[in-house]
C-alpha positions as a LaTeX table, in Angstrom:
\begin{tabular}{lrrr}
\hline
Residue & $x$ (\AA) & $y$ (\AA) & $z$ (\AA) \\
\hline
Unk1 & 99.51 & 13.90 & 115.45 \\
Unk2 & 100.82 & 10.85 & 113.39 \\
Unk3 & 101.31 & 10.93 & 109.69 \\
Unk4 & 99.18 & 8.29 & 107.55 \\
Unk5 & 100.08 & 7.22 & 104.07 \\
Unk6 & 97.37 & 7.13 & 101.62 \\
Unk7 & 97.95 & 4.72 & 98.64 \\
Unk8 & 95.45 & 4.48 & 96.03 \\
Unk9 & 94.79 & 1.45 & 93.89 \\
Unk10 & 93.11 & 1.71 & 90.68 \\
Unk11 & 90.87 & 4.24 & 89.03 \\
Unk12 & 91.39 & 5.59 & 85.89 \\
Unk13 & 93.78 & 8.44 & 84.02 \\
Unk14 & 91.41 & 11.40 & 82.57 \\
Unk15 & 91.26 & 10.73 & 79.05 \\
Unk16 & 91.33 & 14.30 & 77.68 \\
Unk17 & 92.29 & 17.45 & 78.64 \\
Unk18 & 89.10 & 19.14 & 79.88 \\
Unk19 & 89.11 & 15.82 & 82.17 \\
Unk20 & 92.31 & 15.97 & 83.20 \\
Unk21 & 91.80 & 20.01 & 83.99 \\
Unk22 & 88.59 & 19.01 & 85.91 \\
Unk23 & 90.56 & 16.27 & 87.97 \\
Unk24 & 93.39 & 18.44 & 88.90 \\
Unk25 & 90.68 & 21.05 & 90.33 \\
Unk26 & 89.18 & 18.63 & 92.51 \\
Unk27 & 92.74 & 17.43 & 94.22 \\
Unk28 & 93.03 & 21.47 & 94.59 \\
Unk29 & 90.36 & 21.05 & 96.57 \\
Unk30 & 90.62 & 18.45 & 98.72 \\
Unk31 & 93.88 & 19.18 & 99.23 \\
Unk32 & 92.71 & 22.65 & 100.23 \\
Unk33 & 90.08 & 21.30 & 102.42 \\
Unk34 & 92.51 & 19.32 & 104.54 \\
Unk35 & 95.11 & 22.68 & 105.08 \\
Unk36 & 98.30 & 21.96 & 107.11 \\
Unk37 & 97.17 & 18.10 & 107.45 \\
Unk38 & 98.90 & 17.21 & 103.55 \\
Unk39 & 102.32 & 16.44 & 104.45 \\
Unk40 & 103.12 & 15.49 & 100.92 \\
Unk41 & 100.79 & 15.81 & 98.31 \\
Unk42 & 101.84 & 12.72 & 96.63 \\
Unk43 & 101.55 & 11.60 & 92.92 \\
Unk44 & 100.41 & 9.09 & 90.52 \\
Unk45 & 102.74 & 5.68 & 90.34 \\
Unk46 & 103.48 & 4.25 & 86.51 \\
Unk47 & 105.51 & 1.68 & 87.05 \\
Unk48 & 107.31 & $-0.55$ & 89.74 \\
Unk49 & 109.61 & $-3.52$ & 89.91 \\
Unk50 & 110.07 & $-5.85$ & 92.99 \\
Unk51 & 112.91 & $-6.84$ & 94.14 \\
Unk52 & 113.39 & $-10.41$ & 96.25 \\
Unk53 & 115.44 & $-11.30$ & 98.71 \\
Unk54 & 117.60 & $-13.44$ & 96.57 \\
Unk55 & 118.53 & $-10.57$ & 94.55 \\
Unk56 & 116.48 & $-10.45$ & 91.65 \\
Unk57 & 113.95 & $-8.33$ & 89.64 \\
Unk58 & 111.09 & $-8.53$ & 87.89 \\
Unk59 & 108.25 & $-5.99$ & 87.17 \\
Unk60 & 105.71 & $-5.96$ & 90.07 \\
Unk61 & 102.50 & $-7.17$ & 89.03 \\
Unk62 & 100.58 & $-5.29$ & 91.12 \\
Unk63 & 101.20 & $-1.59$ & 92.84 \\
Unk64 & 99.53 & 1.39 & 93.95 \\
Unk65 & 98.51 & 4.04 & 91.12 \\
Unk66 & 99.65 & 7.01 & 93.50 \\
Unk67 & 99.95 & 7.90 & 96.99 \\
Unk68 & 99.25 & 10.75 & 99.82 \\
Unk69 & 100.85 & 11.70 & 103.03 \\
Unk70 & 98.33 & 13.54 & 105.63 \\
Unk71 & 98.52 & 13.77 & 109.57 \\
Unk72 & 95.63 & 13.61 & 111.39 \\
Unk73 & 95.16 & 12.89 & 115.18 \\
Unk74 & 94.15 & 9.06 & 115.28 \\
Unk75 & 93.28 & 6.46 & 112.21 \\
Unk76 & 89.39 & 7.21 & 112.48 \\
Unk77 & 90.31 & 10.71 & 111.47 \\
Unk78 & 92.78 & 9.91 & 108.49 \\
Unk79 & 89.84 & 7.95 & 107.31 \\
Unk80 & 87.49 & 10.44 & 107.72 \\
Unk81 & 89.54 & 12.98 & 105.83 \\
Unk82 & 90.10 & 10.43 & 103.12 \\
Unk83 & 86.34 & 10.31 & 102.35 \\
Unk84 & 86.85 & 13.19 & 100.32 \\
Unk85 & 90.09 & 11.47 & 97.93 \\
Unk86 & 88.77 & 12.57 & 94.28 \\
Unk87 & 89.88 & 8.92 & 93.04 \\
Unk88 & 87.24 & 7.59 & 95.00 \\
Unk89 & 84.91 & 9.14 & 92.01 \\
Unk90 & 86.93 & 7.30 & 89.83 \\
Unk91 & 86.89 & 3.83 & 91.07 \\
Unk92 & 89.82 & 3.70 & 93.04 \\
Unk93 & 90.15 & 2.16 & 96.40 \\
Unk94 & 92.32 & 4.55 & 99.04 \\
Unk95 & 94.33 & 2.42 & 101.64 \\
Unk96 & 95.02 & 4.11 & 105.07 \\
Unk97 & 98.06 & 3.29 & 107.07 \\
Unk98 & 99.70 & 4.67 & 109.47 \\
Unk99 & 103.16 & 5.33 & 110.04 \\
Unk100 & 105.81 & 5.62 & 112.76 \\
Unk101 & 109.09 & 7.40 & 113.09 \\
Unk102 & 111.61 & 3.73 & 113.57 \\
Unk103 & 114.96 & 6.06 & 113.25 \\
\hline
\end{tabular}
């Protein structure tokens, strides 16, 4: 099993709090769909800087709005199981990659 990192880019915030209610019980579900696969639920991203090489700072124009961590036995699976990503109703594109223990 490898662990993937899901990072989603756009979509929208729910604008009330019926929405927001209705959003949270759909990542409930997913989330209980894929079981012991979530390695870390994740969460939304609102803001980020970037830092260069020569030292400095400046706000990062663009980011993720949130993130994921599931395992799943190969990429074609992790993509599978990311069909199901409520921001995908919203918009939001969900970016698969897959990671590897380096330490």
């Amino acid at each position: 099993m490898a662990n993937f990192l899901l990072t989603y880019h756009g979509g929208k915030m729910p604008e009330s709090p019926d929405e927001g209610a209705k959003v949270m019980a759909a990542w409930a579900a997913w989330f209980e769909q894929l079981g012991g696969a979530v390695v870390d639920g994740g969460n939304p991203i609102s803001q980020a800087r970037a830092l260069s090489p020569d030292g400095s700072v400046m706000d990062a124009t663009t980011f993720p709005s949130g993130y994921s961590v599931i395992s799943a036995d190969s990429m074609d699976a992790a993509v599978e199981a990311s069909r199901g990503c409520p921001v995908l109703a919203d918009g939001a594109v969900v970016v698969v990659s897959e990671t590897f223990n380096a330490m």
